[in-house]
N, C-alpha and C positions, 0 to 999 in steps of 0.2 A: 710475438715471433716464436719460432720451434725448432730447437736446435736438436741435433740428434743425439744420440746417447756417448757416441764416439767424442763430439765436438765441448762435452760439458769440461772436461778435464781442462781443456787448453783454453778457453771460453775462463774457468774459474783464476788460471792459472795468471788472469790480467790484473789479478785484484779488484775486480767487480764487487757491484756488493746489489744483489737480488733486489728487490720488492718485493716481486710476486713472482713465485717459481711454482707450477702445476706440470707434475709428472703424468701425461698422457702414452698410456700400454696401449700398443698395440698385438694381440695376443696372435702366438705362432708366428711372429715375425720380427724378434726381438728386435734386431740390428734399424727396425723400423719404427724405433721407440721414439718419442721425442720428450723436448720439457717446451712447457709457453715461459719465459721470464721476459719480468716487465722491469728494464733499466734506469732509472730517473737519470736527466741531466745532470744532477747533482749530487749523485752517489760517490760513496767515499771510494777512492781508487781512479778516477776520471781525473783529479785536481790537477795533474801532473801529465795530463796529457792535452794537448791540443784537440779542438772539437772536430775539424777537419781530418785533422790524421784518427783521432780516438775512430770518426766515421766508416775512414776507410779499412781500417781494421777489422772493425765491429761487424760490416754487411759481410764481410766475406764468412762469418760464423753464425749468420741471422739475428744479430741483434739488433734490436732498436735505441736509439738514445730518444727520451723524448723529455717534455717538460711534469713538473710534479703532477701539475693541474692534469693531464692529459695520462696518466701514471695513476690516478685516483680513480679517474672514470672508468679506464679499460680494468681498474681492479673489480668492478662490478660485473662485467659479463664471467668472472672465475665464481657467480653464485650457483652456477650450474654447469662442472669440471667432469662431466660423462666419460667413463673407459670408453676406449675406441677399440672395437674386435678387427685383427686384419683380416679378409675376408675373400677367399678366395676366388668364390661364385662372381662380384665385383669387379677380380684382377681380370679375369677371364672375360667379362666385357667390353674392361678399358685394352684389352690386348686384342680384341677383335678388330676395337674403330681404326688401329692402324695410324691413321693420318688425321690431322686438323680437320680434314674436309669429311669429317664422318662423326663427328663431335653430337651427342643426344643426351638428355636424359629420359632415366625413365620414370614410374610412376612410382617406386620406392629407391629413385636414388638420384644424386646430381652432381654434373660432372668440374670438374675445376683442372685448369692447365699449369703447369707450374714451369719456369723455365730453370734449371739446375746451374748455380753458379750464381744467381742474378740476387747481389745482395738488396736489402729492400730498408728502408729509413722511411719512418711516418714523413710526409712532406709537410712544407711549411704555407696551411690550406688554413685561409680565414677562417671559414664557415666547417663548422662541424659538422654539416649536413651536408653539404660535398666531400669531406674525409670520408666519411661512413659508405656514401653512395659508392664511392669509388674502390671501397674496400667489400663492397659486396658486388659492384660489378665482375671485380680482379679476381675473387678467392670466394664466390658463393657460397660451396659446400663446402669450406671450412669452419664459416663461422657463426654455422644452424647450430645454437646450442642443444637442439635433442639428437645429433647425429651420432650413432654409435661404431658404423662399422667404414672401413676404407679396405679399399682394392685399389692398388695402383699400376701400371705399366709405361715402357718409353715409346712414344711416339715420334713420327716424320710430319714436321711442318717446314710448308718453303718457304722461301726468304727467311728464316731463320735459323742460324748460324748454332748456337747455344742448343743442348740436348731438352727435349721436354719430353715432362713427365705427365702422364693424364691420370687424375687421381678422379675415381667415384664415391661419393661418400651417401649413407642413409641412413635411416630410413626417410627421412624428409626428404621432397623434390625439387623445395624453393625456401626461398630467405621469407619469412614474413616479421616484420618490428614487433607483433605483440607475443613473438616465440620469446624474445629476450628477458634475462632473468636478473634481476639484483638484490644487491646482498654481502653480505661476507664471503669466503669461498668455502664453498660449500652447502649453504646456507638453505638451497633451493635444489633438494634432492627429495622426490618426491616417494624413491622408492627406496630410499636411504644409502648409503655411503660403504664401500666395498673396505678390502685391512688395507689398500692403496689409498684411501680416503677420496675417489674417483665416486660421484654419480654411480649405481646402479641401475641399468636401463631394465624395462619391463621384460625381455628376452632372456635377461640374464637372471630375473627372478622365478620367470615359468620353468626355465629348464633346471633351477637347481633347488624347484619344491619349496621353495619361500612360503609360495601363495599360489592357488588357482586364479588359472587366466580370466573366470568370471568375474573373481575379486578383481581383476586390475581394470576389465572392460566396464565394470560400475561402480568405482570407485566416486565417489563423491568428491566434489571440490574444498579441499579446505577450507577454513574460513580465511578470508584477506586475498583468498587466490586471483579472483576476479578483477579485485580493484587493483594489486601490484602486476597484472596482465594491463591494463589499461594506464599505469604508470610505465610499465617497460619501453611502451612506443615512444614516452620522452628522451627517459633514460637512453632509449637505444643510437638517438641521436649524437652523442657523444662515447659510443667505443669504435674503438679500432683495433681489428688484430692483425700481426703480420704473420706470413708465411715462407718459409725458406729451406730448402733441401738441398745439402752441399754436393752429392753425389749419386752418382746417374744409377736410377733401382735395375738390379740386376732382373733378366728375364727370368 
């Protein structure tokens, strides 16, 4: 879940207690910062509230209550926690489509709908492999773990009531299971770790003379890469992330 930087205060202010908190910058657009926190069912601060009501509290601020077991696994996709750049080229396209009915992606970026207000709760889904599918249907370009940059704007869709927002996010175009990463958070930064402790993406090392772009286009594969690329597709079958934005993006 992503709560924005406004809502952490009053969000902390319930007596939460974290698991997993990953601060994602959106650069040049602070007020567009958010955090991923991952809430257990059984975290201290919950005992005393009702799970019904703790619910309807919670979605209204984008949190998820979920179980430990399912708390573990989405701890694995924070092995690869990329800065997100907010990116204007992006805003300027999702502000073109205007309407639901002009909805594309292109070939360095891909589109996701978000509806403002609409609190979100992991559902209570046997198969993890219908959570997953329906979390990649819902929220595509959120949760390509190499995605660096977002451009958002507010969109007109009919028959629906509630304001949306149409977010483009890239460089990737689509979801594929063997992009997915596991690990510790952090764990699986290939181009090492920013003083936010966020993923550094290859754009972010060409432009600030890290390294020449030859070195990153021939980069050789670490050792183990191969085979935890071919474990991920398992692994991937068991996360979930949510998505939520309390407040309609100004033009």
């Amino acid at each position: 879940m992503l709560l924005r930087k406004n809502d952490i205060n009053a969000v902390i202010g319930c007596g939460l207690a974290y698991d997993i908190c990953v601060m994602h910058t959106l650069k040049d657009a602070s007020k567009h910062g958010f955090l991923t926190c991952i809430v257990k069912s059984g975290s201290k601060g919950l005992s005393s509230l009702k799970m019904d009501e703790a619910n309807k509290m919670f979605q209204k601020r984008g949190v998820a209550i979920i179980d430990d077991e399912m708390a573990q696994l989405i701890s694995r996709r924070e092995a690869f926690p990329i800065e997100w750049n907010y990116n204007m080229d992006l805003k300027g396209k999702a502000k073109e489509m205007r309407t639901c009915d002009n909805l594309t992606s292109g070939i360095d970026y891909v589109y996701t709908v978000i509806s403002i207000g609409q609190g979100l709760t992991i559902p209570q889904i046997v198969s993890v492999e219908e959570q997953l599918n329906m979390t990649i249907d819902t929220f595509p370009g959120l949760i390509i773990p190499e995605q660096s940059k977002i451009g958002c704007a507010e969109i007109e869709c009919e028959d629906i009531r509630k304001y949306q927002v149409l977010c483009l996010t890239g460089p990737k175009s689509e979801f594929r299971y063997e992009d997915l990463k596991t690990g510790p958070p952090g764990s699986e930064c290939p181009n090492g770790k920013g003083e936010n402790g966020l993923c550094i993406s290859e754009k972010e090392i060409i432009s600030n003379g890290f390294g020449p772009k030859e070195d990153l286009e021939n980069r050789e594969p670490k050792g183990g890469e191969e085979e935890n690329s071919s474990s991920c597709v398992i692994s991937g079958l068991v996360f979930c992330f949510i998505f939520m934005m309390s407040e309609v993006i100004e033009e």
